[in-house]
PQR file with spaces between the fields and no chain letter, atoms N, CA, C, O and H, PARSE charges and radii, in Angstrom:
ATOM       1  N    UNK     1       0.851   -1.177    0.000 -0.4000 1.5000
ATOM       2  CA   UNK     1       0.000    0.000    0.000 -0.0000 2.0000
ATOM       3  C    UNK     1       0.892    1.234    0.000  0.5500 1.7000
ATOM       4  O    UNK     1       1.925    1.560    0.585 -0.5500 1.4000
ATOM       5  N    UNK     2       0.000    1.842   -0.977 -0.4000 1.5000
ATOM       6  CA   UNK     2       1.660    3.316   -0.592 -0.0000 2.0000
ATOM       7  C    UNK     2       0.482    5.142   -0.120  0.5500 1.7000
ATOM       8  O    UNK     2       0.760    6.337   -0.018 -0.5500 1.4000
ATOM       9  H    UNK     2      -0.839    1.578   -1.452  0.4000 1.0000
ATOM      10  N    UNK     3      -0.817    4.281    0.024 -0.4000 1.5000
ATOM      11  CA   UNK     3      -1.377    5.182    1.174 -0.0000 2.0000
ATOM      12  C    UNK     3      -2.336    6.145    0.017  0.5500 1.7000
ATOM      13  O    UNK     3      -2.939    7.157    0.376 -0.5500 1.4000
ATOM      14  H    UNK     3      -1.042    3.310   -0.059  0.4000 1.0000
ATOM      15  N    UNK     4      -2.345    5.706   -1.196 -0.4000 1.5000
ATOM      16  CA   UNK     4      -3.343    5.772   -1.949 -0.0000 2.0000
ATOM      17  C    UNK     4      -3.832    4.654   -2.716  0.5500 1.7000
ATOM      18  O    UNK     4      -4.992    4.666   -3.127 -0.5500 1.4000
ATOM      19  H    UNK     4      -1.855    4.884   -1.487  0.4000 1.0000
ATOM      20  N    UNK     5      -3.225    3.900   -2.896 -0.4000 1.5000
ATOM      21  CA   UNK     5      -3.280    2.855   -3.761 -0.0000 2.0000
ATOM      22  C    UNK     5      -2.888    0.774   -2.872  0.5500 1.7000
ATOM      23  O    UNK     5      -1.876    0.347   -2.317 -0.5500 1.4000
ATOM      24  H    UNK     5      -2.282    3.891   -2.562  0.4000 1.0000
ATOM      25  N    UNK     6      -3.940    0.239   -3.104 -0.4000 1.5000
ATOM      26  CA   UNK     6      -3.681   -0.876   -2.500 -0.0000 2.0000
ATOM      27  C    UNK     6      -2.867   -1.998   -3.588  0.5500 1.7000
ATOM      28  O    UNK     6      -3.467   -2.006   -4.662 -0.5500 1.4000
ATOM      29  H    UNK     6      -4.762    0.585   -3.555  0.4000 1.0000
ATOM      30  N    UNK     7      -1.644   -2.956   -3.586 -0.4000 1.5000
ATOM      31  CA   UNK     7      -1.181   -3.825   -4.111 -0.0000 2.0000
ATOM      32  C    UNK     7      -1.524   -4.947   -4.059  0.5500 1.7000
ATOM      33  O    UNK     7      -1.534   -5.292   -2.878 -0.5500 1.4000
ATOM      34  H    UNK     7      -1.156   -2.949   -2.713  0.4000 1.0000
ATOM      35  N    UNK     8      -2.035   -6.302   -5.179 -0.4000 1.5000
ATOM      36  CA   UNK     8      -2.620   -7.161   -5.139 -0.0000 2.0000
ATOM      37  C    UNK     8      -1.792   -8.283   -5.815  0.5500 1.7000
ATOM      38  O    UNK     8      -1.634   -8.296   -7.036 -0.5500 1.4000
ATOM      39  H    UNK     8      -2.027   -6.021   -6.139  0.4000 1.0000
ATOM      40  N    UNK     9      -1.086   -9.550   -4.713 -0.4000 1.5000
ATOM      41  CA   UNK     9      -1.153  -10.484   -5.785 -0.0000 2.0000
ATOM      42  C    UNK     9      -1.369  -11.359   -5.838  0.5500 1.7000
ATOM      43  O    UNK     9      -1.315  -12.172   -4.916 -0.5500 1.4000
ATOM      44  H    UNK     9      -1.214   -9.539   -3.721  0.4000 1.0000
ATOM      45  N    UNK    10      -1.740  -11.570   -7.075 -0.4000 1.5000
ATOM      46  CA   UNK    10      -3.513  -13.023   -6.997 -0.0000 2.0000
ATOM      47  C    UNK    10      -2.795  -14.153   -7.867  0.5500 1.7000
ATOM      48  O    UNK    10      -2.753  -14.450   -9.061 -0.5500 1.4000
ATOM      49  H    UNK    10      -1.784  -10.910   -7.824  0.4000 1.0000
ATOM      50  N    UNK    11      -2.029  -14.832   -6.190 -0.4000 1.5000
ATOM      51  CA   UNK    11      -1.775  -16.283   -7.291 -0.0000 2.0000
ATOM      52  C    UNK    11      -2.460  -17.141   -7.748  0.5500 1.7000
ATOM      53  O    UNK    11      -1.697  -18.106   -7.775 -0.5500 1.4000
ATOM      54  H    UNK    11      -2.063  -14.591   -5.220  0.4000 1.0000
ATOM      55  N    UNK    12      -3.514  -17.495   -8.181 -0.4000 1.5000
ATOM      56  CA   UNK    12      -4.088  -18.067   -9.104 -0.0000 2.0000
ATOM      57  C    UNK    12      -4.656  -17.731  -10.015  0.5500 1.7000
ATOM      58  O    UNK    12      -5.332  -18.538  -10.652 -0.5500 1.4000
ATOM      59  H    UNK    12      -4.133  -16.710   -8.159  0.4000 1.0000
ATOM      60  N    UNK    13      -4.547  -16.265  -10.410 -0.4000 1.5000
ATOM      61  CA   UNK    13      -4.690  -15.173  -11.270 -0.0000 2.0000
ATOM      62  C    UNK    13      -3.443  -15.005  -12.220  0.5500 1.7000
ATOM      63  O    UNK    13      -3.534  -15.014  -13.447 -0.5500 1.4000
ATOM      64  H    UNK    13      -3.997  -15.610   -9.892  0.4000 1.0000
ATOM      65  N    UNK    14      -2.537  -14.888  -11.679 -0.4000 1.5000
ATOM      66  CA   UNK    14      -0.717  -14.777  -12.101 -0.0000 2.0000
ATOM      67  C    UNK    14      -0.957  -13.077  -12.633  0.5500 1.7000
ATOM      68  O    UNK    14      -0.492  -12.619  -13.677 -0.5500 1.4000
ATOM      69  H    UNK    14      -2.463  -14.881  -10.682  0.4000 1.0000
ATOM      70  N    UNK    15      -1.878  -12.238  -11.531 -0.4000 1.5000
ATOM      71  CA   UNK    15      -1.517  -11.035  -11.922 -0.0000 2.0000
ATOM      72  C    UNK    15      -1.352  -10.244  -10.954  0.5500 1.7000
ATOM      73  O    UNK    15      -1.394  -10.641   -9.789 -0.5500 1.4000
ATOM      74  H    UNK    15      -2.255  -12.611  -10.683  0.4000 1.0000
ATOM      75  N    UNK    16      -1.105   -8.816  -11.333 -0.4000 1.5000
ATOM      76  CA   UNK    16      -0.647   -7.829   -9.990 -0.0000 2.0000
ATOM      77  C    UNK    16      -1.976   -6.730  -10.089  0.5500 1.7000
ATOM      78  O    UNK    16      -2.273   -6.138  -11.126 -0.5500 1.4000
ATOM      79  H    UNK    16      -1.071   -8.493  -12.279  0.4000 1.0000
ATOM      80  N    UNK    17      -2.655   -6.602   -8.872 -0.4000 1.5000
ATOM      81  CA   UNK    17      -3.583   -5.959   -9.094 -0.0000 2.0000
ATOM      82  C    UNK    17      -3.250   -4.532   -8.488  0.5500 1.7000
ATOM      83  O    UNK    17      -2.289   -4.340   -7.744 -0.5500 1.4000
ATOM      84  H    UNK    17      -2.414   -7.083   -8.029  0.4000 1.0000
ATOM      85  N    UNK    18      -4.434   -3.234   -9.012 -0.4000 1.5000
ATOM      86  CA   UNK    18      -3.514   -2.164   -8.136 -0.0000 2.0000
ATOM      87  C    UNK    18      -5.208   -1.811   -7.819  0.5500 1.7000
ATOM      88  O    UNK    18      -5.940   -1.631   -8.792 -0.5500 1.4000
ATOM      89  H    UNK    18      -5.215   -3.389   -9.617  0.4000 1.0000
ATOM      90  N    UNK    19      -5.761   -1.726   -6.451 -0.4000 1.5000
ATOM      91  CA   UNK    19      -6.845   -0.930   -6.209 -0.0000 2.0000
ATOM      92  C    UNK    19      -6.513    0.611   -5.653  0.5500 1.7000
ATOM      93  O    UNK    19      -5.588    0.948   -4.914 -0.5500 1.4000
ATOM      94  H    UNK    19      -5.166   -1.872   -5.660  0.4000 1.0000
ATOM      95  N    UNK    20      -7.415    1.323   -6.162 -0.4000 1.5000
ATOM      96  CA   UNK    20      -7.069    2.756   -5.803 -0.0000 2.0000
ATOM      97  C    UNK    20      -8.406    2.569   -4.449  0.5500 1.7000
ATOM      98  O    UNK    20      -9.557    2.159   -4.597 -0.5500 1.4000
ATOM      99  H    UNK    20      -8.166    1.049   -6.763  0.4000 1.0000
ATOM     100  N    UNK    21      -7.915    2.903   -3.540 -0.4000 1.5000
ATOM     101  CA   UNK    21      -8.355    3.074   -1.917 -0.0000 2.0000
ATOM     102  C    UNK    21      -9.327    3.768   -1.870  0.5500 1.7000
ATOM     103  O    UNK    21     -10.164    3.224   -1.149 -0.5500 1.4000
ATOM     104  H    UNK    21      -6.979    3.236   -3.420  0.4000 1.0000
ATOM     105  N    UNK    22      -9.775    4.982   -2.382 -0.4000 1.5000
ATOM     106  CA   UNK    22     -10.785    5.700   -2.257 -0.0000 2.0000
ATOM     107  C    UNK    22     -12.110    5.619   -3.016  0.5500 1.7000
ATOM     108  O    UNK    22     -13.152    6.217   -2.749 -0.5500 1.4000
ATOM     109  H    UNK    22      -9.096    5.424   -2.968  0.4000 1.0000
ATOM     110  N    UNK    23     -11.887    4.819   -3.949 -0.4000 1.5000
ATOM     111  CA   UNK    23     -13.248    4.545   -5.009 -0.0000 2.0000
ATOM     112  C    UNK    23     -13.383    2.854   -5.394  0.5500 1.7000
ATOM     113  O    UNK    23     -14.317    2.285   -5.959 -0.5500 1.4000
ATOM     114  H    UNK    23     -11.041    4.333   -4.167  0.4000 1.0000
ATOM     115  N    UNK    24     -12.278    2.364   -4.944 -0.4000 1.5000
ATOM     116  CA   UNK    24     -12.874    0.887   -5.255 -0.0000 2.0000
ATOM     117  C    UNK    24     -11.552    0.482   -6.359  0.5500 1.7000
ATOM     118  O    UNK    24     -10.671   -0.339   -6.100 -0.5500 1.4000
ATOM     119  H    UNK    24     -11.520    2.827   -4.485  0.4000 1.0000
ATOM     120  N    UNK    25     -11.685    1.382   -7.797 -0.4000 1.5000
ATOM     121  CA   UNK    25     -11.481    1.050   -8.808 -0.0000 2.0000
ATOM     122  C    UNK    25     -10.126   -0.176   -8.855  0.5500 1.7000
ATOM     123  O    UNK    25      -9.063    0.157   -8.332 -0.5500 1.4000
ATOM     124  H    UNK    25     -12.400    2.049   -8.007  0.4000 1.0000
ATOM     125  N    UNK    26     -10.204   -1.076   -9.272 -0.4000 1.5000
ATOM     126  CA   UNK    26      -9.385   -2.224   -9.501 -0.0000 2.0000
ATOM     127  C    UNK    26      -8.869   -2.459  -10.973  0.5500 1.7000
ATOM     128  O    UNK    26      -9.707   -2.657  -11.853 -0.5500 1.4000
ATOM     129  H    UNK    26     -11.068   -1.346   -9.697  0.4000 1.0000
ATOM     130  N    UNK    27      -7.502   -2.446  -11.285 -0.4000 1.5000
ATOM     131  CA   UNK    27      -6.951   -2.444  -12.622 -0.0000 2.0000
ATOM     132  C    UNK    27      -6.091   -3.559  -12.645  0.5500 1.7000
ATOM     133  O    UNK    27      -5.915   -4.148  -11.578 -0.5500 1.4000
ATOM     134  H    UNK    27      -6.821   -2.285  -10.570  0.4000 1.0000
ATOM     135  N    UNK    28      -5.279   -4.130  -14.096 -0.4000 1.5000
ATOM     136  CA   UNK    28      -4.417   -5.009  -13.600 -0.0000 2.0000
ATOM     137  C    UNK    28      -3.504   -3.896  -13.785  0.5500 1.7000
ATOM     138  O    UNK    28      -3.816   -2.959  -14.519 -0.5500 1.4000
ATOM     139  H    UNK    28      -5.422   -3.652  -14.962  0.4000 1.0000
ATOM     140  N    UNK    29      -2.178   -3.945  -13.044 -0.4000 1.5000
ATOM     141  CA   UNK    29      -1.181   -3.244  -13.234 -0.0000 2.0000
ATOM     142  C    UNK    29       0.128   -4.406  -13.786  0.5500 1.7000
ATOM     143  O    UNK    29       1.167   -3.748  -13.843 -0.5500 1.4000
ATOM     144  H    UNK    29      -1.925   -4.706  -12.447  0.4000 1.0000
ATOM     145  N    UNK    30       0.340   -5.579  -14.112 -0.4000 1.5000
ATOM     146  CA   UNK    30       1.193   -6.722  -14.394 -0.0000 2.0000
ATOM     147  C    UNK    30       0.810   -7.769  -14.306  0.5500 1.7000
ATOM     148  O    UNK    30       0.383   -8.194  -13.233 -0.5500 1.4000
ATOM     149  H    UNK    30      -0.503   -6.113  -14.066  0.4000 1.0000
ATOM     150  N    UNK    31       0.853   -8.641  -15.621 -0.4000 1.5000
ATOM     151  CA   UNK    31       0.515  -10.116  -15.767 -0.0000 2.0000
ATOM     152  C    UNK    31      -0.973  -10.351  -16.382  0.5500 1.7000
ATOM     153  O    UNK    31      -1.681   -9.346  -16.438 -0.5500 1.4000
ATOM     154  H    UNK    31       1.199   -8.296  -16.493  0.4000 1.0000
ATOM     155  N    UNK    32      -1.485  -11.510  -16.823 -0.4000 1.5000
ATOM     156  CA   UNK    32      -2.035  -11.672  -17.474 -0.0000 2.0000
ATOM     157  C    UNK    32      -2.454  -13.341  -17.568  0.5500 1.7000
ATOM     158  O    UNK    32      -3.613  -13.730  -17.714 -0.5500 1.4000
ATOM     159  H    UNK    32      -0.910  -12.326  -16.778  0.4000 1.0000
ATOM     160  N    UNK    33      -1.729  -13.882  -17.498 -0.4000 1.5000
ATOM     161  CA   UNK    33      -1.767  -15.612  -17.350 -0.0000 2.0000
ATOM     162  C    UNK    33      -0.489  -16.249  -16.987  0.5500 1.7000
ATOM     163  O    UNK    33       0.457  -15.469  -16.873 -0.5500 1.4000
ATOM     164  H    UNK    33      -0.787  -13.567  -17.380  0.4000 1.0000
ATOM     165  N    UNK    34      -0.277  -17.389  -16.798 -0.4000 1.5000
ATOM     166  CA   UNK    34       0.595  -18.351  -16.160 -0.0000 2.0000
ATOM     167  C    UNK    34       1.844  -18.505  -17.263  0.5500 1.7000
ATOM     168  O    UNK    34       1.600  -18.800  -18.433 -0.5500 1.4000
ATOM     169  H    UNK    34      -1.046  -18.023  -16.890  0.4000 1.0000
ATOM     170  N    UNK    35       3.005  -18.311  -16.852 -0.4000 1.5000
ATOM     171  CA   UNK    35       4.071  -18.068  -17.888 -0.0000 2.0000
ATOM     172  C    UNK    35       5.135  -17.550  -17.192  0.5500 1.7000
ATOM     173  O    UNK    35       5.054  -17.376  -15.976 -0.5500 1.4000
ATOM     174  H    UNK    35       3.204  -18.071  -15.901  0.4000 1.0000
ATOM     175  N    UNK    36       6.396  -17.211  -17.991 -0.4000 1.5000
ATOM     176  CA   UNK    36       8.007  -16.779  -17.375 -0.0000 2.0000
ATOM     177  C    UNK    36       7.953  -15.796  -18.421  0.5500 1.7000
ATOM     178  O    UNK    36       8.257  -16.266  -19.517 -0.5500 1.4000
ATOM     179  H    UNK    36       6.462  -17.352  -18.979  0.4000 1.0000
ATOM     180  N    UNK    37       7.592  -14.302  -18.418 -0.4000 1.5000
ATOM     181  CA   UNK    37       8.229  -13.576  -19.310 -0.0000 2.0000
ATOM     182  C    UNK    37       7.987  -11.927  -18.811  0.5500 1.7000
ATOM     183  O    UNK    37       6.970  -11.314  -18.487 -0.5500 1.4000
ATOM     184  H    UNK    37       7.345  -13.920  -17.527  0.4000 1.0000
ATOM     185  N    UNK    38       9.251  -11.582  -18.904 -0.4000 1.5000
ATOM     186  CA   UNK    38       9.209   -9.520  -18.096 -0.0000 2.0000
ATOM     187  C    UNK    38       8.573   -9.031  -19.485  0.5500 1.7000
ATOM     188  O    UNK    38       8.624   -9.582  -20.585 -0.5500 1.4000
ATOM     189  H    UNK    38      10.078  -12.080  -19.168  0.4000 1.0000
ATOM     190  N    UNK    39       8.031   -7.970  -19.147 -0.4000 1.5000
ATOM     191  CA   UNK    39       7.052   -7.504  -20.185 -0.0000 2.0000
ATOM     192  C    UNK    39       6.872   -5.725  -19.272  0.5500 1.7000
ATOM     193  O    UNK    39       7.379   -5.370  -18.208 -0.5500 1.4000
ATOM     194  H    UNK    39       7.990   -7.523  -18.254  0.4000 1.0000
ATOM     195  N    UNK    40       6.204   -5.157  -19.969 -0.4000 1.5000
ATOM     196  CA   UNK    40       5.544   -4.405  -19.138 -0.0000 2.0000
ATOM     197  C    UNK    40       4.065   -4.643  -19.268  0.5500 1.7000
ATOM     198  O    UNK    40       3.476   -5.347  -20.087 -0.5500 1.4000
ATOM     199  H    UNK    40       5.792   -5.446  -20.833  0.4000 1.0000
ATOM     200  N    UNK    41       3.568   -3.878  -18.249 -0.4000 1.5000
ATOM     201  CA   UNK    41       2.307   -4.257  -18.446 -0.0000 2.0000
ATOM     202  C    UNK    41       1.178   -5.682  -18.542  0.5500 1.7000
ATOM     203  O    UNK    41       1.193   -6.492  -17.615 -0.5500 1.4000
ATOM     204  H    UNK    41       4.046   -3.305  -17.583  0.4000 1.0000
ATOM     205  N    UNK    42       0.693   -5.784  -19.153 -0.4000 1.5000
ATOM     206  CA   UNK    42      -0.229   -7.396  -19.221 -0.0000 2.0000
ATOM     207  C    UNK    42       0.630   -8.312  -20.184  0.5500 1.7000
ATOM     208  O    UNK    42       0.246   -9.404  -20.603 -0.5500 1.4000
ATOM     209  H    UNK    42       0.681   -5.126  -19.906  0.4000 1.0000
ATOM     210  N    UNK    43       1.753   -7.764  -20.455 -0.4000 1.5000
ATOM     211  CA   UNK    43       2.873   -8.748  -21.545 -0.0000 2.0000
ATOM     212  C    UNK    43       4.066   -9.691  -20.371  0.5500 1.7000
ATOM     213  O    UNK    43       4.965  -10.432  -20.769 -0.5500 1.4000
ATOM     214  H    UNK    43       2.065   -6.877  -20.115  0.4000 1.0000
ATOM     215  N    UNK    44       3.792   -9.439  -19.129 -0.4000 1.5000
ATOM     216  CA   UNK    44       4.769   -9.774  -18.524 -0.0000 2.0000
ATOM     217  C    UNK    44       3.835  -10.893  -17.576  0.5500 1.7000
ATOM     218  O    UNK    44       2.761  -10.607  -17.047 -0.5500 1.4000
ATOM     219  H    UNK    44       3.062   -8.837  -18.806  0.4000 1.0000
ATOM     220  N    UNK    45       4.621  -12.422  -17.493 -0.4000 1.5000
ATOM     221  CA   UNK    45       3.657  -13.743  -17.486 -0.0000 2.0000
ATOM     222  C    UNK    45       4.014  -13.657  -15.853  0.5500 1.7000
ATOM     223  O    UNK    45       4.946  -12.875  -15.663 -0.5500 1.4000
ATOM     224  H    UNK    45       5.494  -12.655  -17.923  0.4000 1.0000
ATOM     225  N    UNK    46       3.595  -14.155  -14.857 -0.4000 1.5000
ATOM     226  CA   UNK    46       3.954  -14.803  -13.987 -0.0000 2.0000
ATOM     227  C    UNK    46       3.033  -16.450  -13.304  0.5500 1.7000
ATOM     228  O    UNK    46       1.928  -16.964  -13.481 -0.5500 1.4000
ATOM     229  H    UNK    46       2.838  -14.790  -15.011  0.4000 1.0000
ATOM     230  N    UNK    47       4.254  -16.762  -12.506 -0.4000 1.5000
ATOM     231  CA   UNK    47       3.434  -18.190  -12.311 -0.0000 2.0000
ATOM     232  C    UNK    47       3.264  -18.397  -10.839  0.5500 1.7000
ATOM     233  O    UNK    47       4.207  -18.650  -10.090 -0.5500 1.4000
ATOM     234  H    UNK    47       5.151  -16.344  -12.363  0.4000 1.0000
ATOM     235  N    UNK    48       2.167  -18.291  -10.505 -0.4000 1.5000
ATOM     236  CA   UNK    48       1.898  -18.644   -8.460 -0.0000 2.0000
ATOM     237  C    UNK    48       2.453  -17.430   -8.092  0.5500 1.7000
ATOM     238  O    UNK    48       3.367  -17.764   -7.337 -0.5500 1.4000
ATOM     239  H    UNK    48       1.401  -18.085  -11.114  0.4000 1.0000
ATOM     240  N    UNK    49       2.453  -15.772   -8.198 -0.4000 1.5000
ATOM     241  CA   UNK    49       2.693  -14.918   -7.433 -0.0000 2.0000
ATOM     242  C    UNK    49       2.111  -15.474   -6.160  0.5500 1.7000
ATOM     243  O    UNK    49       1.001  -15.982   -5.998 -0.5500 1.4000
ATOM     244  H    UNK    49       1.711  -15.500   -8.811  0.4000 1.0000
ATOM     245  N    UNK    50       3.198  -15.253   -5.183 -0.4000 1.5000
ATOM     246  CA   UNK    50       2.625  -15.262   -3.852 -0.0000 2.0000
ATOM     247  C    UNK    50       2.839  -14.343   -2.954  0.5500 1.7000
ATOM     248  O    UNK    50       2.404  -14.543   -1.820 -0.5500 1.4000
ATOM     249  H    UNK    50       4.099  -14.840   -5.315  0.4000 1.0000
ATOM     250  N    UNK    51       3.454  -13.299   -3.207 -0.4000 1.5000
ATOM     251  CA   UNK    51       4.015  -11.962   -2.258 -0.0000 2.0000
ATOM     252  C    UNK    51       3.860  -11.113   -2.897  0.5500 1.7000
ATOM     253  O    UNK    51       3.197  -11.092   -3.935 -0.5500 1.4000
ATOM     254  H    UNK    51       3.808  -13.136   -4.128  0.4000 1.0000
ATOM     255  N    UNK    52       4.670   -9.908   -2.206 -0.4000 1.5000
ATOM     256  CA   UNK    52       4.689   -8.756   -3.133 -0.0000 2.0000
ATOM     257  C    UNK    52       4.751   -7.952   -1.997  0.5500 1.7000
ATOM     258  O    UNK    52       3.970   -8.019   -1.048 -0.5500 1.4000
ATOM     259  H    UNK    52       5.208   -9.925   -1.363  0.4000 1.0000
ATOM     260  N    UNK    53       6.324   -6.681   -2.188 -0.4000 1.5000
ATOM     261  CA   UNK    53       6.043   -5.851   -1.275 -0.0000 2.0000
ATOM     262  C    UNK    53       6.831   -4.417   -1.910  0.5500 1.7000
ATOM     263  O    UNK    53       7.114   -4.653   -3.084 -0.5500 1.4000
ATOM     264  H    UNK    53       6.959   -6.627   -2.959  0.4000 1.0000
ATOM     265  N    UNK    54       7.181   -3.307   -1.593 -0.4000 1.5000
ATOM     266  CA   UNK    54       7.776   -2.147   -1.616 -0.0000 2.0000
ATOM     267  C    UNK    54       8.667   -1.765   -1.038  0.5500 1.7000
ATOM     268  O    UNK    54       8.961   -2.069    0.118 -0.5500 1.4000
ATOM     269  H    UNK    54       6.952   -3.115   -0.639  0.4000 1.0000
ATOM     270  N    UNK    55       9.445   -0.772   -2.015 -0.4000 1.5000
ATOM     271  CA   UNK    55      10.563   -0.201   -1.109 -0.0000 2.0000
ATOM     272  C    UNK    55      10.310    1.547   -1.094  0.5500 1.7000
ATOM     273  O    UNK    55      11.065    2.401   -0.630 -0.5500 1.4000
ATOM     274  H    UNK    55       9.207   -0.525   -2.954  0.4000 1.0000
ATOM     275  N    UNK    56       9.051    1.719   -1.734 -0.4000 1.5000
ATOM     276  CA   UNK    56       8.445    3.058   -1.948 -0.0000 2.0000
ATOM     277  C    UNK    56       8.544    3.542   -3.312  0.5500 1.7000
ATOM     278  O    UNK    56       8.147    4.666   -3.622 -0.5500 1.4000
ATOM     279  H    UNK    56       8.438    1.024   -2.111  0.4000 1.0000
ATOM     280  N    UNK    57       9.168    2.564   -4.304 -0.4000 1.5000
ATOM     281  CA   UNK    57       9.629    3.025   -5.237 -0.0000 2.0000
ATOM     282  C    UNK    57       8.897    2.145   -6.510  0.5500 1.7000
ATOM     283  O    UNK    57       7.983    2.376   -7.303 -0.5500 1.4000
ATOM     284  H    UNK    57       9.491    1.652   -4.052  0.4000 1.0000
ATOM     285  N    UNK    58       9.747    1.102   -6.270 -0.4000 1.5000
ATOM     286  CA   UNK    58       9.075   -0.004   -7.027 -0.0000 2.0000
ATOM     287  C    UNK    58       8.418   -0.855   -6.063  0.5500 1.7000
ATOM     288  O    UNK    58       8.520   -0.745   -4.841 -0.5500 1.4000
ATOM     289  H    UNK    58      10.489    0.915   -5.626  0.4000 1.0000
ATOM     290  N    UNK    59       7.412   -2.119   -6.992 -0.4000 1.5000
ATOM     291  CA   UNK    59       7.420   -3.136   -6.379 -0.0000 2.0000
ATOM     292  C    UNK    59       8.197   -3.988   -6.720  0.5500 1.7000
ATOM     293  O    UNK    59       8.960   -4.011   -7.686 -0.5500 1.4000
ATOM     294  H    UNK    59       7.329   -2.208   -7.985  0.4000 1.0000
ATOM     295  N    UNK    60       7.943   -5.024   -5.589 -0.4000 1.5000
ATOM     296  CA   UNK    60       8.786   -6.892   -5.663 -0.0000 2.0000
ATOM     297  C    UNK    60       7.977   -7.666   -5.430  0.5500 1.7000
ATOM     298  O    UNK    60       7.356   -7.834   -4.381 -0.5500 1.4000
ATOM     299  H    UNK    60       7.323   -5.005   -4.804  0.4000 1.0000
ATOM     300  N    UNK    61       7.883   -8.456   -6.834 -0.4000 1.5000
ATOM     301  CA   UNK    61       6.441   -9.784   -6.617 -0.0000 2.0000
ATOM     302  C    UNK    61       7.658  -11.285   -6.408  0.5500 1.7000
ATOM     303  O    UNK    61       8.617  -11.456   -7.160 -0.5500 1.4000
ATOM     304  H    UNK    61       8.387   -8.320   -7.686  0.4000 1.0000
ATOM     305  N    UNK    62       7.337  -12.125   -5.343 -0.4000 1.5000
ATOM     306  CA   UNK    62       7.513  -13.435   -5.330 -0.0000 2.0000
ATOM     307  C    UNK    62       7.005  -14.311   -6.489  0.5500 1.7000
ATOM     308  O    UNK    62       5.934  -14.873   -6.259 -0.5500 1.4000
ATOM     309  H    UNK    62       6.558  -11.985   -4.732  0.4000 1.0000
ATOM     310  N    UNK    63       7.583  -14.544   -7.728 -0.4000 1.5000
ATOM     311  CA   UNK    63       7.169  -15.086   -8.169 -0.0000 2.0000
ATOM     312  C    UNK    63       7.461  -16.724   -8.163  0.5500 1.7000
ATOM     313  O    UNK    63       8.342  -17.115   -8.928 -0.5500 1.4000
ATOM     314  H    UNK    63       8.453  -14.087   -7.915  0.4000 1.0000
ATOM     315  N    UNK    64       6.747  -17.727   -7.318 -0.4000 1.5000
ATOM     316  CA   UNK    64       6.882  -18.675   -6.606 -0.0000 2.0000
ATOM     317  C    UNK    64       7.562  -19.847   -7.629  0.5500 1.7000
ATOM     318  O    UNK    64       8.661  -20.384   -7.485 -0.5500 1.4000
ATOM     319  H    UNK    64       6.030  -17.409   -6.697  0.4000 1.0000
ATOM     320  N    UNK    65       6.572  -20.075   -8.704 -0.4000 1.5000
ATOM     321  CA   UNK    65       7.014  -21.446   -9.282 -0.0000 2.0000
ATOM     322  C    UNK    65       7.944  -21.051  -10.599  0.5500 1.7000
ATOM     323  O    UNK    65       8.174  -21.949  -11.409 -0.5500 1.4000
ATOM     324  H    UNK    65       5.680  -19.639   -8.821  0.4000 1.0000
ATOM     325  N    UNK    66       8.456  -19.784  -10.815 -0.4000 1.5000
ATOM     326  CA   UNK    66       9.644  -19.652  -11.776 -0.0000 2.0000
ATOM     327  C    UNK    66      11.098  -19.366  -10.564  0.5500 1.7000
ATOM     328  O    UNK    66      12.195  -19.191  -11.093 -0.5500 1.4000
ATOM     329  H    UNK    66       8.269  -19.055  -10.157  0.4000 1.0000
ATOM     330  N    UNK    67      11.025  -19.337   -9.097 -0.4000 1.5000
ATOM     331  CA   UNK    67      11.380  -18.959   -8.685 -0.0000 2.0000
ATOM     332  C    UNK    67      12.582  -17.858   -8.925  0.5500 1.7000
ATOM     333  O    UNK    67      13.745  -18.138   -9.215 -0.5500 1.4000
ATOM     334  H    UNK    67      10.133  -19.480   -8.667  0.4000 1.0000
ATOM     335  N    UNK    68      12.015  -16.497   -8.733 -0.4000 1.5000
ATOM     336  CA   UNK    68      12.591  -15.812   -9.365 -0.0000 2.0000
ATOM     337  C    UNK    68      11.835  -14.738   -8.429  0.5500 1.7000
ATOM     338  O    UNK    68      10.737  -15.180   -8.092 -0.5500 1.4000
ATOM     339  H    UNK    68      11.070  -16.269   -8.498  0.4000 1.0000
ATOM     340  N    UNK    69      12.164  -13.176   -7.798 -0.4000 1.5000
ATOM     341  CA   UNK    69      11.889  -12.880   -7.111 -0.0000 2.0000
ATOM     342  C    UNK    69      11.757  -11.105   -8.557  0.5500 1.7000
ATOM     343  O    UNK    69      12.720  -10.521   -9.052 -0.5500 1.4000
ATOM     344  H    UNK    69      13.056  -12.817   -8.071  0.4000 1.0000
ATOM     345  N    UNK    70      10.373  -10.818   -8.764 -0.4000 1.5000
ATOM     346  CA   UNK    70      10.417   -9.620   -9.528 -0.0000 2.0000
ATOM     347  C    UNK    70      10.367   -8.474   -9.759  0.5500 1.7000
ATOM     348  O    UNK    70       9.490   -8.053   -9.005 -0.5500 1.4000
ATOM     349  H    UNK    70       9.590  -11.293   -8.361  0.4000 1.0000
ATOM     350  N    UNK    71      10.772   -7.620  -10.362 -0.4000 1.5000
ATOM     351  CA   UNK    71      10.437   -6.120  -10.178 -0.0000 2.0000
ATOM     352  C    UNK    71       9.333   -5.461  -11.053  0.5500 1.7000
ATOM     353  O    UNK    71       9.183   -5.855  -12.210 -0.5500 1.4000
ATOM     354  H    UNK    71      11.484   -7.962  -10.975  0.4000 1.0000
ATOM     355  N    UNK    72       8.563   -4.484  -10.545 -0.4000 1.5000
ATOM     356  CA   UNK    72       7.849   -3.796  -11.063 -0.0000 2.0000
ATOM     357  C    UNK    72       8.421   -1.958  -10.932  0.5500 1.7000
ATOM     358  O    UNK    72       8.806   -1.361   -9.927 -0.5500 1.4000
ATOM     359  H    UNK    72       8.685   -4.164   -9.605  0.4000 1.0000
ATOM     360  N    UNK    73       8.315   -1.599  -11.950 -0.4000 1.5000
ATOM     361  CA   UNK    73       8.626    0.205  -11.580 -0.0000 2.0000
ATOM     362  C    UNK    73       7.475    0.831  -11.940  0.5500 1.7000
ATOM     363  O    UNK    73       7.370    2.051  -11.812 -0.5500 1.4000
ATOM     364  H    UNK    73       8.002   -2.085  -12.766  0.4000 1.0000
């Protein structure tokens, strides 16, 4: 959460969700289906996200079954 915006990641989704806190609205912000590939946007695959946290800057998704730990900017 960076205090407007909530971070989502939906491993059985294999995407990164971003809700904005004050109205609901829910977007994907990364991923799209089950896969190994950096992309931006809905071009970038992940498989079993299971984390995901901040350093205020970017995020870092756990991406579990490519094990591989990822960045988002």
């Amino acid at each position: 959460m960076d205090g407007t915006n909530l971070y989502v990641s939906g491993n059985g989704t294999h995407k990164i969700r971003k809700i904005v806190i004050s109205t609901g609205v829910t977007t994907t912000l990364a991923g799209s289906s089950s896969g190994d590939l950096d992309g931006t946007g809905t071009a970038a695959l992940f498989n079993s996200n299971r984390g995901i946290t901040s350093d205020g800057t970017s995020l870092y998704v756990c991406d579990f079954q490519n094990q591989k730990i990822r960045k988002i900017q």
